[in-house]
C-alpha positions in Angstrom: 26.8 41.4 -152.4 28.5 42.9 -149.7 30.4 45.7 -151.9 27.1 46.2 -153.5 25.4 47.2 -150.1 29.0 49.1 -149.1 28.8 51.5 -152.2 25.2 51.9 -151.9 25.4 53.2 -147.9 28.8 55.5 -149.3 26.2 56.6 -152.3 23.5 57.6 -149.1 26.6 59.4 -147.5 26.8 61.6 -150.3 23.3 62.1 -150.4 22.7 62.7 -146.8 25.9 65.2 -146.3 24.4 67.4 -149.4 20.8 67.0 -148.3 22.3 68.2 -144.6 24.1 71.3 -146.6 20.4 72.2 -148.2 18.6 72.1 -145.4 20.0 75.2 -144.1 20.9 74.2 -139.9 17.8 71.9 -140.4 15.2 74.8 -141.0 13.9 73.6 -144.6 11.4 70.7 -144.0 12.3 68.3 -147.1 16.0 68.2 -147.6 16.1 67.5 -143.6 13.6 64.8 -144.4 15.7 63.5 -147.2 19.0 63.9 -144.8 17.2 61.5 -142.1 15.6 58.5 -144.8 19.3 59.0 -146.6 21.4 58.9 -143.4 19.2 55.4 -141.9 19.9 54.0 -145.4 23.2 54.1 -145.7 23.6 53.4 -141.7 21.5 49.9 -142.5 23.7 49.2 -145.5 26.8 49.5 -144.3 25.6 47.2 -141.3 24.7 44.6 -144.0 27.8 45.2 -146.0 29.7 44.7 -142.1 28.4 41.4 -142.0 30.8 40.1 -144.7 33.8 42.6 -144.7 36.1 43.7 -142.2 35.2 46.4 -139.9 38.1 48.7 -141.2 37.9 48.1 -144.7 34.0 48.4 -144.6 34.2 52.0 -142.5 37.3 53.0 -144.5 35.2 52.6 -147.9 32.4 54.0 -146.4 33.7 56.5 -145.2 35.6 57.7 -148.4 33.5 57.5 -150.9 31.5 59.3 -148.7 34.0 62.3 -148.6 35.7 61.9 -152.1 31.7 62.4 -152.9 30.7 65.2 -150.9 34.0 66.7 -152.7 33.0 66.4 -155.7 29.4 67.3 -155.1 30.8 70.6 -153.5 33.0 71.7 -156.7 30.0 70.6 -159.6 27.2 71.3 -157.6 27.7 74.0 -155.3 30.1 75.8 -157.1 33.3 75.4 -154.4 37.2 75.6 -155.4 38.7 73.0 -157.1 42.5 74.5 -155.9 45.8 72.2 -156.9 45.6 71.0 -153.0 42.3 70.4 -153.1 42.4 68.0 -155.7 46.0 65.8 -154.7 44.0 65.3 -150.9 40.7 63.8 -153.1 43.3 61.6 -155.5 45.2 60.5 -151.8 41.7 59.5 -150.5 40.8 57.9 -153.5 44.4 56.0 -153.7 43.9 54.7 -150.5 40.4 53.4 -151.0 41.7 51.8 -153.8 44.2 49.7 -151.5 42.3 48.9 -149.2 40.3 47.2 -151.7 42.6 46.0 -153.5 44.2 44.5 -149.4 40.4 42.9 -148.7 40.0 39.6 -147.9 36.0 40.2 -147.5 
């Protein structure tokens, strides 16, 4: 259950950090509303999912899919480059939430 509550609060991450883009320096109303209810979600999931895992395996995830997200959200969504570089720091991220999985104990 715990990886089920870790996705979900990097799923929130995603949502809050593109919710935070839309909101324009927090002067439109509902994505700065959805920022807030996303960013207390995925804060009170990842404190469940910390119950179970390991604090660095549970903030590394987290925090990953979080950014591989944001990433990719950037390049379909918003339209931003998707440059050689770009793309082999994403797979490094992604390589290394894969270990870290893959090292759990939790």
């Amino acid at each position: 259950m715990a990886w089920i509550y870790l996705v979900a609060a990097g799923i929130l991450e995603i949502v809050w950090s593109y919710a935070m883009k839309q909101s324009d320096g927090f002067t439109r109303a509902v994505p700065t509303t959805v920022m807030a209810a996303a960013m207390i979600g995925s804060f009170a999931l990842l404190s469940l999912a910390m119950r179970m895992l390991p604090l660095g395996t549970a903030y590394t995830i987290w925090t990953g899919i979080g950014a591989v997200g944001a990433f990719v959200v950037g390049i379909v969504i918003l339209g931003e480059a998707a440059t050689p570089a770009r793309l082999l720091a994403a797979a490094l991220i992604l390589s290394g939430l894969v270990l870290m999985k893959l090292s759990s104990t939790g």
